[in-house]
Every structure is written in structure tokens, then in C-alpha cells.
N, C-alpha and C positions, 0 to 999 in steps of 0.2 A: 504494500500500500504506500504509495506517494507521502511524502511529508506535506504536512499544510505548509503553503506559500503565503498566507495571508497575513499582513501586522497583525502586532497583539491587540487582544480584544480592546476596543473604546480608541485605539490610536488607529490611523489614515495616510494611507500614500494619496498623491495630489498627481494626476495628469498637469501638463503642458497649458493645456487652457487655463485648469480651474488655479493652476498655481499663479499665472498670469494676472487672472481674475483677483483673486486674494492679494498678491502683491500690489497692486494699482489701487486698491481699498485702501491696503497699509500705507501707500502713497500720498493717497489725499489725506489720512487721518495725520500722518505725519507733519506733513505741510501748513494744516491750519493749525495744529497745536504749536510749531516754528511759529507761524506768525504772531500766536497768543505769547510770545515773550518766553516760552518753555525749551529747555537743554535736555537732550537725548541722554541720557546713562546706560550702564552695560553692568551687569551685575552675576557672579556665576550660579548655574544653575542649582550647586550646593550648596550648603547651608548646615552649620556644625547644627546636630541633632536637638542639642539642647535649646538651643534657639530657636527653633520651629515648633518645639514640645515647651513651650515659656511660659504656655494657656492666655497668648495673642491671638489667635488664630478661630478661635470657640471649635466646631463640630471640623471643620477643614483638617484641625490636626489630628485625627483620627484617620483621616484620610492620604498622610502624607507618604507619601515611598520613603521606606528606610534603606539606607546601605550598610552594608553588612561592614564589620572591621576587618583588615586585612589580619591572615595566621589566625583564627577562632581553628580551636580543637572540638573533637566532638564531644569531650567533658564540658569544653564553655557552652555547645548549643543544648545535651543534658541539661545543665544545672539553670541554664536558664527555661527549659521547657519546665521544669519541676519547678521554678519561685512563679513564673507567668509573666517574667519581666523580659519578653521580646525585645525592649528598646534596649536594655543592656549589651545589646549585640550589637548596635550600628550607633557610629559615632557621626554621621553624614546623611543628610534626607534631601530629596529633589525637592524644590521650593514649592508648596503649593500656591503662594499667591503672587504678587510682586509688592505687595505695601511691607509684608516682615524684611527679605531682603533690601529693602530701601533704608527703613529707620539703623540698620546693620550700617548702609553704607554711609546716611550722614552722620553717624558716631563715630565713623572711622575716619572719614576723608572734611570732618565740618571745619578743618583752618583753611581748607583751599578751597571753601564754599562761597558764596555772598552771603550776607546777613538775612536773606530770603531767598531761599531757591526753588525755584519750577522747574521741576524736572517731570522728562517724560519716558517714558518706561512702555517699550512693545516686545512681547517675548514670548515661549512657549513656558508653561507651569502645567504640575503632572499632580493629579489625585484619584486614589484609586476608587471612583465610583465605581457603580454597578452602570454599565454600558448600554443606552437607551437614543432615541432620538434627541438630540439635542445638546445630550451630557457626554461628554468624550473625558477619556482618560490621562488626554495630552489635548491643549489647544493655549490659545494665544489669547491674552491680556494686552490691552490698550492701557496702562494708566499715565494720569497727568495728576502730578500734586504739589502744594505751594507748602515750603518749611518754613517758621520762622515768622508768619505774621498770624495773628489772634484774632485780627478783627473780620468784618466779614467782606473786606472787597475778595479775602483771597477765594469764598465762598463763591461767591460775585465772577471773579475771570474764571472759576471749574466750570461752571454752572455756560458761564456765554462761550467760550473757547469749547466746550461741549458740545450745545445747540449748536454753534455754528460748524462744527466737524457734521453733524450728521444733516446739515443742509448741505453741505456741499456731498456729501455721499447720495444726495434723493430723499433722503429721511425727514422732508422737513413736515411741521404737524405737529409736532412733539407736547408733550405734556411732561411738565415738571410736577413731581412730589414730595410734598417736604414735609420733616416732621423733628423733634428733637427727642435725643433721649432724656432730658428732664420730664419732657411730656409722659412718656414712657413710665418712668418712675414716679410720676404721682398718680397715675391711673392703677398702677399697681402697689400701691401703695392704699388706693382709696377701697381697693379689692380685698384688703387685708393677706397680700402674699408676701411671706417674707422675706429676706433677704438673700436668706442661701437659697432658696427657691425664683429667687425675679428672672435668670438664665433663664431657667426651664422654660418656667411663663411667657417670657418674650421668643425662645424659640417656638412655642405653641402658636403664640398671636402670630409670628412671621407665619406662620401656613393656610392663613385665613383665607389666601385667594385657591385654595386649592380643596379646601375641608368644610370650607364655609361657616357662619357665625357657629352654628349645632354644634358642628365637630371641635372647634374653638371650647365653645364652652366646657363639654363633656370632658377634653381632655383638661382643660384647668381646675373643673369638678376635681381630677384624682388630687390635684394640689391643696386641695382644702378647699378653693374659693366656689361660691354658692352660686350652682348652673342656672339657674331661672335670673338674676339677676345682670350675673355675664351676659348673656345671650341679647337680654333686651339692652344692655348699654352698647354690646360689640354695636347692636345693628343700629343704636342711635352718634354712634363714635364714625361708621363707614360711611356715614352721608352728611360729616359733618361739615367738611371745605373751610368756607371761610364764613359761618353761618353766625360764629360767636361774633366775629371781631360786626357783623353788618348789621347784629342786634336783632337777629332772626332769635337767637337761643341767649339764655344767660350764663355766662361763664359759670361751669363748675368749678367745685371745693378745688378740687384735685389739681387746677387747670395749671402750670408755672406761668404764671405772668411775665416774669422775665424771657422765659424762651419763646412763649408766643410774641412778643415783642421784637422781637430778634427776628421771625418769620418775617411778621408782618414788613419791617423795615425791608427784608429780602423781597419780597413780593415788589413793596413801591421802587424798589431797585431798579427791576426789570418791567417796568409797564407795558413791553411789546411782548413777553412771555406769557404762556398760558401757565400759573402756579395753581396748584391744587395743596390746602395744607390736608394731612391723611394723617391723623392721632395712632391709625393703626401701626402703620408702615412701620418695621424695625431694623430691616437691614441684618441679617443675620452674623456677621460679624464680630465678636465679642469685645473688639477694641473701640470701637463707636464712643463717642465722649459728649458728643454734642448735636448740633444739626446733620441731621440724613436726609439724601438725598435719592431720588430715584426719575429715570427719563421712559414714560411710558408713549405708545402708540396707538390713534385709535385702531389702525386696521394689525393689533398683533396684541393677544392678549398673555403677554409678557414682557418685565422691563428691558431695555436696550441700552441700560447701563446703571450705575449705582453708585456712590460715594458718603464720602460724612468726613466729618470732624473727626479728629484721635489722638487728641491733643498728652496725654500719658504714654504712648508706645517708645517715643525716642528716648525717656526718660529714664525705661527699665535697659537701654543701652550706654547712654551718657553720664547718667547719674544727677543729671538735671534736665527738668521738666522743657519742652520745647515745643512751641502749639506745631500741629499739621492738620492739613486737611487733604483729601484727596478721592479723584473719582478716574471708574474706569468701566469704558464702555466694552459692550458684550459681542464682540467679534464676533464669536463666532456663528450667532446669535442675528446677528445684520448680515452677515456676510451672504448669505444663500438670499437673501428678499432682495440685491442691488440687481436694478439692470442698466450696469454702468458700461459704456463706451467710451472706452478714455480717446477721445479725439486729440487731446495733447502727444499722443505716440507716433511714432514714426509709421509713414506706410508701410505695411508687411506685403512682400510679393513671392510667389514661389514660380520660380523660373521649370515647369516640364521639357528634359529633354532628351531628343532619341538617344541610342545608346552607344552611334558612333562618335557623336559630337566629341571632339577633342577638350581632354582636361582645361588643356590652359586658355581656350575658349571660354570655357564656362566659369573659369575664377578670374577672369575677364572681365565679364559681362558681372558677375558679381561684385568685385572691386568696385567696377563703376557705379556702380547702382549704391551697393553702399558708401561709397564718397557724394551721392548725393544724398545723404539722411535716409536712404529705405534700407528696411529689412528685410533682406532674402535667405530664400531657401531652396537648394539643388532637388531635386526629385527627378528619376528615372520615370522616364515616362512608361507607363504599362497597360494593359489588353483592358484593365474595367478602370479608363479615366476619370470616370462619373464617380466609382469610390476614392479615389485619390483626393478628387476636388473635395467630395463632402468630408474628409478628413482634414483637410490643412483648411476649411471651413473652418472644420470645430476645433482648430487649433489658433483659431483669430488672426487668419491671413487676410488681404482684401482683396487680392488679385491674382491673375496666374497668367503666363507666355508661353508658349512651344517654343523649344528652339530647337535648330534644325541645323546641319552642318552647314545651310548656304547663311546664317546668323554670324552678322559680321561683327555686331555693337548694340550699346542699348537700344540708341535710336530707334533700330531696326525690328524694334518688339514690339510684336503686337498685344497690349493684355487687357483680358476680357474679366469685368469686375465679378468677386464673390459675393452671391446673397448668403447673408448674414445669418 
């Protein structure tokens, strides 16, 4: 029996087109986050174990790939199957997100930083889900985040450097989400949950769009708090918007004045934006400190990227406290809904030709071609040219020549355009 040929489960080999496709995405998101004042970094894929197991990361680091130590004996993999302490075997894990390796890197490298850095960060990170449409086990992270300022313009350029990245992908429409975890913490607070319990709680609430108020409540029932009551705040909490500040409803007990102040002021910020404030919204994350954010779509019912405040994380690296904030859109996520024609590209041509035509002919006619800005490609002409075309088609070429031994120069090519 044959060996399987196929990557490992949840990871993806990429043809010619779709990699095409994906890099030209990566292009534009690149470009407008350059022009939002943000600096590209490069961070390695590992990450010493303890750092990624630091309980930064909430449910993520249960998912992280460990590396095993170099020289483990089989009495060290023994004696760790017998205590149950796996991680004592791997001193290295692949990163699962890109915001832990960044707070590593401005502790390491922050003399040769500026006093505020925007940095942006496009990479592959690896977590061992369970492999479904949508969730892969390896995929690529977009983030952009601001080190170093507290206040909220830095909220203010994530939030527009954002929008304005997925207008220029097609995406535009967008709906902003916002909420703060102060909010968070007085709702759960006004529930009577306590504190070693508010994770759990807020992992539960984060499943609302998928389990609904019912399911929400049932599962915070097992936490002690009282399902009949939940249920009817969850469904008067999802439709709340901006219903307190317009004097539809009257602020609750619970409500943090100050953080809804803080919204608000974000809201009159951006007056060409569509902001929705969402008391639910958590952000699953466990490093969250302050305002969350989330960018949804009406025709996709899933966010298309996510961020927040985390103003604690560089802290537990530096030894002093350092505000950040930072957001990052969902690749992989947008990438299949674009139907982008990067018209800034060079023409693509594939030159068909018989199979006497002489080499230095044909790297000839290609030299020249590509000394005028086109992209060509040699193809042997063959018996089914109809499948040839429909393949450098769907390889994103625009046109195609025969050439023929009496083929003296560009000039002299005839090319008949590809439909698309």
C-alpha cells in the first residue's frame, strides 16, 4: 500500500494561482499598514516553552506544539508518563499566536525601539486544533500593534489602519465592535461569579454566537449563577448598542462609567465608522486589559479580525508595566471571499511553441519580453491546446503566442487574450 502523500492533517500545500492569490492579499494588507506609520518585524517561530505556558495565552496554550528536548532517554519519557507532566519534556513550542512573541521581543530589543512602536507582524503560527473548515493547524496572522502609548489615538490608528486595509482588499461595509473588559467585570460581578470562576464565565459568554442566550445561561447555571435571570439579561445585554448612552434604557448598577466613556469618546472619534458597542463581546484571549475590539460583516457571519488592549503582558517580560494594544485581522478567514485582480502586476504571457523552434530563439523572445515589464512562460506546444490554455488560465496568465520556427522577434507575435 502506497504511503499517504498528503500534508499533515489541518496544514495545506498552495498551487501557483492560489499562492499568487494569497501573496497579493498579503501585499495590499502590507502596504496600507506601511502607510499607517507601522514597521514590519521578524520574530522566530520558537519560543522557550515557559513563555508560551506563562497563562498569557488562556485556552490557545493548550493548544500549543511542544518540542521535545534534544538526548531524552526512555526513563525521562517513563517518568514523565507516570507524574502526567508532558511539558517537562520540551523546553521549545511553535508560537501559537504572534502578540506573546512580540511582548518577548520589545523586552529584548526596547533600547533600539522608539518610545512608541507600531509594529506589524505577518507570519505562519501553528495550534493543534481539531481540523474543520475554517480552522487549520498552521495559517497566517496579520497583526499591527502600537507599544508605549495609553491613550486611545493608539486604539484610534488599529481600528482606521484596519478599516482601511480591508477597503482596499473589497471588504469594505464593515462593522466595528466594541466593548471593554471593565464592562465584562461588572456584569459578572452583578451575577454574583466569583473570581476564580470570571475565566470560565467569560469563556462561556464568548460562545454566545454559536450556543445562543439558552446555552449561555445553562452552562453559567453549572457556575452557580441563576439561569432564569442570565438568560433574560444575556438577551436584554445583545441588543443593547448604544441604547444607554441615547437614553432608550437606564444605565445599570453594574455598568463602568468610566469604560463606557472611553467607548463613547471612540465612537465620536470615528463618525464615518459604523461602531456597535456589544456588552457581550469578550474576545477570548486571556491577556485583554481593557477595550476589545472586533470587525464584523454583514454578508459573513463571522468576525474578520479582533484586537484589544493588554496593557500587563510586556510587564511579566520587562519587569515594568508598558500599555499595548493591538489587533489582527483573520487571513485566512478573508482570504477565500477576495475576488481581487491585482491590475498593478505585470502582464503574464505564455509564449506556445513547436518543438523545433530553436532554444536561443525562444530565450530570445523571452529576454525581450521581459525587458519590457511582462511575465512569460515557455510551454511546449501539445495535441489538447484547449487544456494547456485552460491551465496557465488558472495559473493567472493573460495571454498566449504560437511560435513557430519562421518567429523572428516579439514584434512578430501574435497573442490572443485569456478569459479569465
Amino acid at each position: 500500500m502506497a504511503a499517504s502523500v498528503t500534508p499533515p492533517r489541518g496544514m495545506r500545500d498552495f498551487l501557483p494561482a492560489e499562492k499568487a492569490r494569497r501573496e497579493h492579499a498579503l501585499g495590499v494588507i502590507r502596504g496600507v499598514y506601511a502607510a499607517h506609520g507601522f514597521d514590519e518585524i521578524e520574530t522566530p517561530v520558537m519560543e522557550d516553552s515557559s513563555r508560551l505556558h506563562a497563562g498569557l495565552g488562556g485556552d490557545n496554550e493548550k493548544l500549543a506544539f511542544a518540542v521535545m528536548k534534544r538526548g531524552l532517554t526512555p526513563d525521562d519519557l517513563a517518568a514523565a508518563a507516570a507524574s502526567g507532566d508532558a511539558l517537562s519534556l520540551a523546553d521549545l513550542g511553535l508560537r501559537y499566536d504572534l502578540t506573546v512573541p512580540l511582548a518577548r521581543f520589545y523586552a529584548t530589543h526596547r533600547a533600539a525601539l522608539p518610545p512608541v512602536f507600531r509594529a506589524i507582524q505577518i507570519a505562519p503560527v501553528w495550534r493543534a486544533e481539531r481540523p474543520q473548515k475554517g480552522r487549520y493547524r498552521q495559517f497566517v496572522q496579520c497583526d499591527i500593534d502600537i507599544i508605549g502609548d495609553a491613550g486611545q489615538l493608539a486604539e484610534l490608528e488599529l481600528l482606521t489602519a484596519t478599516v482601511a486595509t480591508l477597503d482596499a482588499l473589497g471588504l469594505g461595509g464593515c462593522t466595528i465592535r466594541i466593548n471593554d473588559r471593565r464592562i465584562l467585570a461588572g456584569i459578572l460581578g452583578s451575577w454574583g461569579v466569583p473570581d476564580e470562576l470570571r475565566e470560565r464565565a467569560l469563556i462561556t459568554i464568548d460562545k454566545l454566537d454559536k450556543i445562543g442566550t439558552g446555552g449561555v445561561a445553562a452552562e453559567l447555571a453549572e457556575l452557580g449563577v441563576e439561569q432564569a435571570d442570565v438568560a433574560a439579561e444575556l438577551e436584554a445585554l445583545t441588543a443593547a448598542n448604544w441604547r444607554l448612552h441615547d437614553g432608550v434604557v437606564p444605565p445599570p448598577a453594574w455598568l463602568d462609567q468610566a469604560a463606557y466613556a472611553d467607548l463613547l469618546a471612540l465612537r465620536a472619534a470615528l463618525p464615518d465608522a459604523a461602531i456597535e458597542f456589544d456588552p457581550t463581546l469578550v474576545r477570548g484571549m486571556g491577556y485583554y486589559t481593557g477595550t476589545i475590539f472586533e470587525i464584523a460583516h454583514p454578508e459573513f457571519g463571522y468576525s474578520l479580525g479582533g484586537g484589544g488592549r493588554y496593557d500587563h503582558m510586556i510587564g511579566r517580560f520587562l519587569g515594568q508595566e508598558v500599555p499595548a494594544c493591538g489587533f489582527s485581522i483573520g487571513f485566512e478567514r478573508i482570504v477565500d471571499l477576495l475576488a481581487i485582480r491585482d491590475h498593478s502586476r505585470p502582464r503574464a504571457v505564455v509564449l506556445v511553441h513547436d518543438p523545433d523552434v530553436p532554444a536561443s530563439t525562444l530565450l530570445g523572445l523571452k529576454d525581450e519580453l521581459i525587458a519590457g515589464g511582462t511575465r512569460v512562460r515557455l510551454e511546449r506546444r501539445v495535441k489538447n491546446v484547449r487544456g494547456l490554455l485552460d491551465r496557465v488560465t488558472a495559473d493567472g496568465f493573460d495571454a498566449w503566442a504560437p511560435v513557430t520556427p519562421d518567429t523572428t522577434d516579439a514584434a512578430s507575435l501574435s497573442f490572443r487574450e485569456l478569459a479569465a
